[in-house]
C-alpha positions in Angstrom: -134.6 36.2 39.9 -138.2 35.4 38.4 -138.9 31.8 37.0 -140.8 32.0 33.8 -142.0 28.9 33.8 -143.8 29.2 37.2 -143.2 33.1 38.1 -141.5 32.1 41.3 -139.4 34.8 42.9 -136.2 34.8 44.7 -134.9 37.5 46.3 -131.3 38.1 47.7 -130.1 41.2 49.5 -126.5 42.6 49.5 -125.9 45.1 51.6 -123.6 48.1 49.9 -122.0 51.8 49.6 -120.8 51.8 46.7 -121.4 50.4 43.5 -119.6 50.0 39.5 -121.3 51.1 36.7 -120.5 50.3 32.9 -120.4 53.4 30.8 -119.2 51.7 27.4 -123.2 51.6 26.5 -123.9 54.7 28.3 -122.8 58.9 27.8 -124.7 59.6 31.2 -124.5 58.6 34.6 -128.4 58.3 34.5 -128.2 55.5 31.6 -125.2 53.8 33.1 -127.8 53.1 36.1 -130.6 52.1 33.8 -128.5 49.7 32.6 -127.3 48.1 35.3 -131.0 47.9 36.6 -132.2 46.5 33.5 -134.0 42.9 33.7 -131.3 40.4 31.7 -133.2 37.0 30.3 -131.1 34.1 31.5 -132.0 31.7 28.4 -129.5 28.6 28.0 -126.6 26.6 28.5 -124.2 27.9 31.5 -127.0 31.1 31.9 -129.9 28.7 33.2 -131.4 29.7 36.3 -132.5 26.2 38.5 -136.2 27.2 40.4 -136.1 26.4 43.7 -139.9 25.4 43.0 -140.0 24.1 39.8 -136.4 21.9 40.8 -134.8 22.2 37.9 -132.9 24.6 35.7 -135.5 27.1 33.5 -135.5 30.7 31.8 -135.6 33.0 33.9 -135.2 37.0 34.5 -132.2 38.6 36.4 -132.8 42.2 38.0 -130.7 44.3 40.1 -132.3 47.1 41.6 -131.4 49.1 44.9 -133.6 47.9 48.1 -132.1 50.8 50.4 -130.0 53.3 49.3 -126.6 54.5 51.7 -127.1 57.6 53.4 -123.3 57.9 51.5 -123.1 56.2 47.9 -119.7 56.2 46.4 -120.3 54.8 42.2 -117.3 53.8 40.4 -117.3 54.5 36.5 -116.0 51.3 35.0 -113.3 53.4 32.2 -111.8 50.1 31.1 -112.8 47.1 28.7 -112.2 44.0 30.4 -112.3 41.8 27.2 -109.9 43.5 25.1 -106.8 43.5 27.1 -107.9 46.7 29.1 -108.4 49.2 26.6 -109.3 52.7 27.8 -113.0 53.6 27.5 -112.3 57.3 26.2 -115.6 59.0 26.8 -117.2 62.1 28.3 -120.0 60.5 30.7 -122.5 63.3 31.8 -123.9 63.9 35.2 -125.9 66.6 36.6 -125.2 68.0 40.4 -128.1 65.8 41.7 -129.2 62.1 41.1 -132.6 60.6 41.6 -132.7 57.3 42.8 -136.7 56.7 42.5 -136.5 54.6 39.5 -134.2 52.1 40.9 -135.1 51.6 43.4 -137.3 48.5 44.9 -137.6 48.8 48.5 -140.1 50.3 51.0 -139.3 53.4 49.9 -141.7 53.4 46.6 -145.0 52.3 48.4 -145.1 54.0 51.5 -147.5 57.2 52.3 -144.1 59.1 53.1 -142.2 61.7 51.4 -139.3 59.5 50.9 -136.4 61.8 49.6 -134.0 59.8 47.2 -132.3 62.2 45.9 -128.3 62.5 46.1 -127.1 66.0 46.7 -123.8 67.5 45.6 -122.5 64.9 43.2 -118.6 65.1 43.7 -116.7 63.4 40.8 -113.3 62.2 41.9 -110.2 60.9 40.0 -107.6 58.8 41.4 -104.8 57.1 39.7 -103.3 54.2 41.0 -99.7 53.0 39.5 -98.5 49.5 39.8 -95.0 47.3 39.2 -93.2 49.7 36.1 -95.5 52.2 36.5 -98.7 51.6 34.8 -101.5 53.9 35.8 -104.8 53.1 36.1 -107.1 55.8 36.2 -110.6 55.1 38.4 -113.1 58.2 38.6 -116.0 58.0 41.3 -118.8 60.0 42.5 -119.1 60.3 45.9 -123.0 61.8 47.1 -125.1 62.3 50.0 -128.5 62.6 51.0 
């Protein structure tokens, strides 16, 4: 979080191995990541963000970026709309059989002097269904990658 008023930052860290992507904005699995790493303006009412220098509630910018990336990252496409009752997302979402991490990420890998390699090998797309009371199937696809 950055304060606009003041350009205080705040920082929290959340360790992880997997994460969920939206693809209703996005036909790749390159732009489904720039979206969830792009800076959101938290601008009023219930989306105020309260400084912890400034000590009270202000605009302020929301970013999620990757610190340090798993050795193993599973990513789980998001195929359903969660406002309208669940409605299939019926999309092709592309994907290559690498992904480059480098621009999301915000940790000690970008500034330091060595050859950091960010780079998921072998990008394994995965479908699993999962059935519930009467048999309803949801359908969840993930990508499971290594360094």
């Amino acid at each position: 979080m950055k304060c606009l008023q003041c350009s205080y930052c705040s920082n929290t860290f959340d360790p992880f191995l997997d994460l969920s992507l939206e693809i209703a904005k996005a036909d790749s699995l390159y732009k489904a990541l720039v979206h969830f790493t792009a800076a959101e303006q938290l601008d009023g009412g219930e989306r105020q963000y309260k400084c912890e220098r400034c000590k009270h509630k202000v605009r302020a910018l929301k970013q999620l970026t990757i610190y340090k990336a798993p050795y193993t990252l599973t990513i789980h496409l998001k195929r359903f709309r969660s406002h309208f009752g669940g409605q299939k997302i019926d999309k092709k979402v592309l994907f290559g059989s690498t992904l480059d991490l480098k621009p999301f990420v915000s940790g000690p890998y970008v500034s330091s002097p060595a050859p950091f390699i960010l780079q998921y090998m072998k990008l394994v797309p995965i479908v699993f269904w999962f059935f519930r009371v009467f048999f309803l199937g949801w359908e969840r696809v993930l990508f499971v990658c290594s360094l």
